[in-house]
DRENDO-1510 file (C-alpha; in Angstrom, 1 decimal, always signed):
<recs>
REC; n; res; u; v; w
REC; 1; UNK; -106.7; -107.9; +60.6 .
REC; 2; UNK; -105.4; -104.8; +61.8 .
REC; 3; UNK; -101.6; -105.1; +61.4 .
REC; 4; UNK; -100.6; -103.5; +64.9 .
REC; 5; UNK; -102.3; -106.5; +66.2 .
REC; 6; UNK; -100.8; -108.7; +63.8 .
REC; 7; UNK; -97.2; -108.9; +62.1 .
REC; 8; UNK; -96.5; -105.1; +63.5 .
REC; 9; UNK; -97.4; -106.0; +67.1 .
REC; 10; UNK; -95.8; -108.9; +67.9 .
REC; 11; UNK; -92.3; -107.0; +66.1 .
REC; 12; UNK; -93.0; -104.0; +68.0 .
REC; 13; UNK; -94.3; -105.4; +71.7 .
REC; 14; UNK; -92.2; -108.6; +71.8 .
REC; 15; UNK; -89.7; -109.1; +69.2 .
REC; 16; UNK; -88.0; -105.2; +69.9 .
REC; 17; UNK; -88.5; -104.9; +73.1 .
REC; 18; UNK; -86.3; -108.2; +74.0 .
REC; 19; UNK; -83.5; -107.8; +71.3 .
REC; 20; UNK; -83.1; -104.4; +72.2 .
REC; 21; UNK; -82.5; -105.8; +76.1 .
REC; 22; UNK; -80.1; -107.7; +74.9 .
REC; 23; UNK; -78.1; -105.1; +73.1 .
REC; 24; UNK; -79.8; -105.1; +69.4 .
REC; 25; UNK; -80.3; -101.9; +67.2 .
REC; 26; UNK; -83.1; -101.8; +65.0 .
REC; 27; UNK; -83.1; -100.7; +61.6 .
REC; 28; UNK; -86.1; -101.5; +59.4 .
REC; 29; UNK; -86.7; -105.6; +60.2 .
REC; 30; UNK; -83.2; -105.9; +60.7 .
REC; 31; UNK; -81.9; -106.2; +64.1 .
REC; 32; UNK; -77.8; -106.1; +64.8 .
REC; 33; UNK; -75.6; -106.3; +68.0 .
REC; 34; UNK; -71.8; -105.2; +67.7 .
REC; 35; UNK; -69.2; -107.3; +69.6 .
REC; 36; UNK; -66.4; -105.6; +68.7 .
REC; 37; UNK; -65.3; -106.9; +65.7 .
REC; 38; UNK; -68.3; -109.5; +65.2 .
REC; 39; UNK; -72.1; -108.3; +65.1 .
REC; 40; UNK; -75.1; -110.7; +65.3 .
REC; 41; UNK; -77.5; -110.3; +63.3 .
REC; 42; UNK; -81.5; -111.0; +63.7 .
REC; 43; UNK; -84.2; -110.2; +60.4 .
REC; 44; UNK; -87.7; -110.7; +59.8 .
REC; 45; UNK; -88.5; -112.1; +56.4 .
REC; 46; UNK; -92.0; -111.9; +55.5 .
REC; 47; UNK; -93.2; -114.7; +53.0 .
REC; 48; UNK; -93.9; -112.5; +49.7 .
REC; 49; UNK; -96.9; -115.2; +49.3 .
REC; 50; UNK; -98.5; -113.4; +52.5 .
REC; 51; UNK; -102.4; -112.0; +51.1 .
REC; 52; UNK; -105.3; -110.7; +53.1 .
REC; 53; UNK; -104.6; -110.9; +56.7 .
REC; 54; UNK; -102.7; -113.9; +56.9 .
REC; 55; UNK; -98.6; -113.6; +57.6 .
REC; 56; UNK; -95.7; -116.1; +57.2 .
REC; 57; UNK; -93.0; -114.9; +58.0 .
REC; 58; UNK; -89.1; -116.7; +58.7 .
REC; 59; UNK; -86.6; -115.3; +61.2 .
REC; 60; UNK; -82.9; -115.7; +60.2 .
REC; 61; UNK; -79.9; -115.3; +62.1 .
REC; 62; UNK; -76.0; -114.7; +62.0 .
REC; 63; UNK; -72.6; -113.5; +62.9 .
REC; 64; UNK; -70.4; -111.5; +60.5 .
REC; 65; UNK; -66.7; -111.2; +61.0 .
REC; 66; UNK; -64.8; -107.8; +60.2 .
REC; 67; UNK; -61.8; -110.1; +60.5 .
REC; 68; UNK; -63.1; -112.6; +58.5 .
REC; 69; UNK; -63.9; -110.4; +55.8 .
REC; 70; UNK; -60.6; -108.6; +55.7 .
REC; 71; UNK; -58.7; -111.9; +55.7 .
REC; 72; UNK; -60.6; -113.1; +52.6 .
REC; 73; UNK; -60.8; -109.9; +51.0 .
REC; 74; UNK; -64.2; -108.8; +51.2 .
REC; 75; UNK; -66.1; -105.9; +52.2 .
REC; 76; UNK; -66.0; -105.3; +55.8 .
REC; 77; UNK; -69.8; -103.9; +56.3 .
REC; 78; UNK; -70.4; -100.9; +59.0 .
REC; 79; UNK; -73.4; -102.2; +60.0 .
REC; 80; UNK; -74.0; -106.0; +58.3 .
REC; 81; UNK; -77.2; -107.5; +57.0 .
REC; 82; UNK; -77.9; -111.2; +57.5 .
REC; 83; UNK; -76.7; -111.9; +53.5 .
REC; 84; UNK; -73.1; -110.5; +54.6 .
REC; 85; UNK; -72.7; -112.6; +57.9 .
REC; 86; UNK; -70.6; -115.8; +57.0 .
REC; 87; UNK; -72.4; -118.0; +59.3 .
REC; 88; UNK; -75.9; -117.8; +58.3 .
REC; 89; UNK; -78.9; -120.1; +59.6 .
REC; 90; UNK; -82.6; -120.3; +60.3 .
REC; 91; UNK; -84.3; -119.6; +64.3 .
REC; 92; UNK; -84.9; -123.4; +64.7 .
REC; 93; UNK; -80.9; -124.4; +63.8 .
REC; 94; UNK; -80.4; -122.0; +66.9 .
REC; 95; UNK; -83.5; -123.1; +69.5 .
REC; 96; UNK; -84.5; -126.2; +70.0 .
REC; 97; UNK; -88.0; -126.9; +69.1 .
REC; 98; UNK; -88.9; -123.3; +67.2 .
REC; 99; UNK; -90.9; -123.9; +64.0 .
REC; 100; UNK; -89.1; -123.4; +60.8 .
REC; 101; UNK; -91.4; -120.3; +59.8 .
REC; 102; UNK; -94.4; -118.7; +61.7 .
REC; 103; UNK; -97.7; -118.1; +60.5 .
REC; 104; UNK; -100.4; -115.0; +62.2 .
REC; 105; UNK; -103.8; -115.4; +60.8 .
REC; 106; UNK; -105.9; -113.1; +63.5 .
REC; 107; UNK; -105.6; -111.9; +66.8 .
REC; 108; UNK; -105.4; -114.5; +69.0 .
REC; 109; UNK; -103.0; -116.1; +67.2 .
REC; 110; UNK; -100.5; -112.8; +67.4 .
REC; 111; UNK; -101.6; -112.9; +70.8 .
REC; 112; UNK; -100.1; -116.4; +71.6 .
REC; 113; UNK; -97.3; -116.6; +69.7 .
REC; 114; UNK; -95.2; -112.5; +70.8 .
REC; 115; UNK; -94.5; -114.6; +74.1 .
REC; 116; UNK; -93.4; -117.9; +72.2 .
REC; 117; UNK; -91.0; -116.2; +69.6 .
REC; 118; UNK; -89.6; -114.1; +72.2 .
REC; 119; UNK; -88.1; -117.0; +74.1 .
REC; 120; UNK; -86.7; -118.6; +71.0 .
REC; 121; UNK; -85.0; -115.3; +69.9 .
REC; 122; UNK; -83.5; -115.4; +73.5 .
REC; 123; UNK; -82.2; -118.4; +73.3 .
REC; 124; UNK; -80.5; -117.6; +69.4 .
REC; 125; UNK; -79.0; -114.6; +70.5 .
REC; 126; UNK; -77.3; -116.5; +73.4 .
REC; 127; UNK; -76.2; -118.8; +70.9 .
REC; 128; UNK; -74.9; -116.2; +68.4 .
REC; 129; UNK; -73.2; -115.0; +71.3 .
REC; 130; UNK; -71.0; -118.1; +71.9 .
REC; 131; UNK; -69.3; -117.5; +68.8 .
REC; 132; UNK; -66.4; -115.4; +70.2 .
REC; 133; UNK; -63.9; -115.2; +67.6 .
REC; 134; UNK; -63.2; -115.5; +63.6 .
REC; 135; UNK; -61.7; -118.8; +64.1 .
REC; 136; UNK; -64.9; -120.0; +66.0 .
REC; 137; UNK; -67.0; -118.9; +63.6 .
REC; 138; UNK; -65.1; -120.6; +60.5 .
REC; 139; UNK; -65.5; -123.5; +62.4 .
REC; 140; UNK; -68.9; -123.2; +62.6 .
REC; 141; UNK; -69.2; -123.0; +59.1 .
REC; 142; UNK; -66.9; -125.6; +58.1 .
REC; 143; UNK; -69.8; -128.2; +56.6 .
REC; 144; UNK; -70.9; -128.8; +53.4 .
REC; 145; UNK; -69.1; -126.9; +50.7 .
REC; 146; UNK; -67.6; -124.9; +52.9 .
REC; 147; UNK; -65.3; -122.4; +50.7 .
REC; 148; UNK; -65.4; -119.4; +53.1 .
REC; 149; UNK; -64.3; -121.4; +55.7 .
REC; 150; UNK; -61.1; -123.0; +53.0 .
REC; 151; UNK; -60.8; -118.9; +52.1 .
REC; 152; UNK; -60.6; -117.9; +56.1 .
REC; 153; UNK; -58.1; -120.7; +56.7 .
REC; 154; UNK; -55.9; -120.4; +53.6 .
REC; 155; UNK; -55.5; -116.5; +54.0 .
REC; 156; UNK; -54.3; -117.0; +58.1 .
REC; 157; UNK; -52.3; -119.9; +56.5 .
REC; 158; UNK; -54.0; -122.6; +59.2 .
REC; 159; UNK; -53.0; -125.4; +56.6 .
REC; 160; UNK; -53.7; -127.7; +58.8 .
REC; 161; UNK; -57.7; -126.9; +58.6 .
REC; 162; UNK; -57.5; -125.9; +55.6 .
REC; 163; UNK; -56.3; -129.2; +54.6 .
REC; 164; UNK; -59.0; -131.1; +57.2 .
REC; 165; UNK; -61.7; -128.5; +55.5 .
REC; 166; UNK; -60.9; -130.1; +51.8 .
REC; 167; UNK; -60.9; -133.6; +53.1 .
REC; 168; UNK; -63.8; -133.2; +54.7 .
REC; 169; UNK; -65.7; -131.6; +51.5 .
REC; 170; UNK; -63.8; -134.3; +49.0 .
REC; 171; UNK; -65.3; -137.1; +51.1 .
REC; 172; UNK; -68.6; -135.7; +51.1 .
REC; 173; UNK; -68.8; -135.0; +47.2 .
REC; 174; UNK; -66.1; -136.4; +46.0 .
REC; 175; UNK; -68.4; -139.1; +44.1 .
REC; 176; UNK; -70.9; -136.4; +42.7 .
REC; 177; UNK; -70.4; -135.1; +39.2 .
REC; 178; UNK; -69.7; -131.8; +40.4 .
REC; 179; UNK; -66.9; -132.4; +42.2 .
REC; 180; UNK; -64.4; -131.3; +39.7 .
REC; 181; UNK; -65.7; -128.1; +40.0 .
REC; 182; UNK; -65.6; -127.9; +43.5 .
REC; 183; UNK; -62.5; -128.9; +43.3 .
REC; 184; UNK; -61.6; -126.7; +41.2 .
REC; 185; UNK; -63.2; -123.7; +43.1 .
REC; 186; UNK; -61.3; -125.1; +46.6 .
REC; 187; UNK; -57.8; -125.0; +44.2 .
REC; 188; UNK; -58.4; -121.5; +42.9 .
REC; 189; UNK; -58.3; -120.3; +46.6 .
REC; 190; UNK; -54.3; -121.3; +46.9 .
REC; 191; UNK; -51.6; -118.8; +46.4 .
REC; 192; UNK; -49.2; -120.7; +43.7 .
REC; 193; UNK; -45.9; -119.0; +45.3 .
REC; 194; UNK; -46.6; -121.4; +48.5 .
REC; 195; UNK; -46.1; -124.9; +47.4 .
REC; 196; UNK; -48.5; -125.9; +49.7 .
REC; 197; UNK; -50.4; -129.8; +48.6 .
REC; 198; UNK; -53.7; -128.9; +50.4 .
REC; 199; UNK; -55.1; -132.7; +49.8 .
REC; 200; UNK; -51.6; -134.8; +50.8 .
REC; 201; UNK; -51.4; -134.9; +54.7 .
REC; 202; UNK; -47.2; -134.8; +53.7 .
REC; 203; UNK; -47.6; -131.4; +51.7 .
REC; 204; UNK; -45.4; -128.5; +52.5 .
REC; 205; UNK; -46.5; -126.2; +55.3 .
</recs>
């Protein structure tokens, strides 16, 4: 299949033409959109399984924070990729009902599905867009093992979410073997000069 049909054509007649309307630069398969001090960012990933003329290909999203970065000590990226954005996800965490990846096998099939990927990536970007500040977004990324989040909140010296933050993570794998080293990676994040007791609700502020 003849890719400007394929992959190429639904990037280059659907997927560009609406993320640039809403205020994305392109730059390869990377698409970014600056918000001041936060830029959303939309890639491509083709599968590297793809042969012949069949494509899968995932679309991943997310919002990086120059003030984020600073705060924690990181590099604060011109123009970030997806791997530098601390809040990272897959299209379908963003709009309801989009498939996990996508998959173009001939013509008809590109054909159909420009349309349908467009109005997901519509509704993601709006979503990205509700994340309006560095707070907001560490508290979108406050699940799991969240030590970015701990990092953000320790260096603005928000004890109290810091302290929610490591409850939260102790009571989800506190009972797991690797705990202790969790733990111990949470820990390493506090300044010693503070006195701060980030897991008693009692400790100094």
């Amino acid at each position: 299949m003849d890719d400007s049909f394929g992959f190429g054509g639904v990037e280059r007649d659907h997927v560009r033409p609406l993320l640039k309307s809403l205020g994305f630069r392109k730059r390869a398969l990377v698409f970014t959109r600056s918000r001041g001090e936060l830029t959303d960012v939309v890639s491509l990933q083709r599968s590297a399984g793809n042969i012949g003329g069949h494509v899968r290909f995932y679309v991943n999203c997310g919002v990086h924070s120059s003030e984020f970065a600073a705060a924690i000590g990181d590099t604060v990226a011109d123009r970030p990729r997806e791997v530098d954005c601390q809040f990272r996800c897959r299209l379908d965490e963003l709009a309801p009902g989009a498939p996990q990846w996508f998959e173009i096998d001939d013509e008809d099939a590109a054909a159909s599905l420009g349309p349908l990927l467009a109005g997901y990536l519509d509704t993601a970007a709006r979503a990205l867009g509700t994340v309006t500040t560095a707070d907001e977004l560490a508290h979108r990324i406050s699940g799991g093992v969240a030590i970015e989040a701990f990092r953000y909140r320790v260096a603005t010296a928000d004890w109290a979410s810091a302290r929610d933050i490591y409850r939260s993570v102790r009571a989800e794998f506190g009972a797991e073997p690797r705990w202790a080293r969790i733990d111990a990676i949470l820990r390493s994040h506090l300044p010693a000069s503070t006195g701060v007791v980030i897991d008693d609700a009692a400790g100094a502020e």
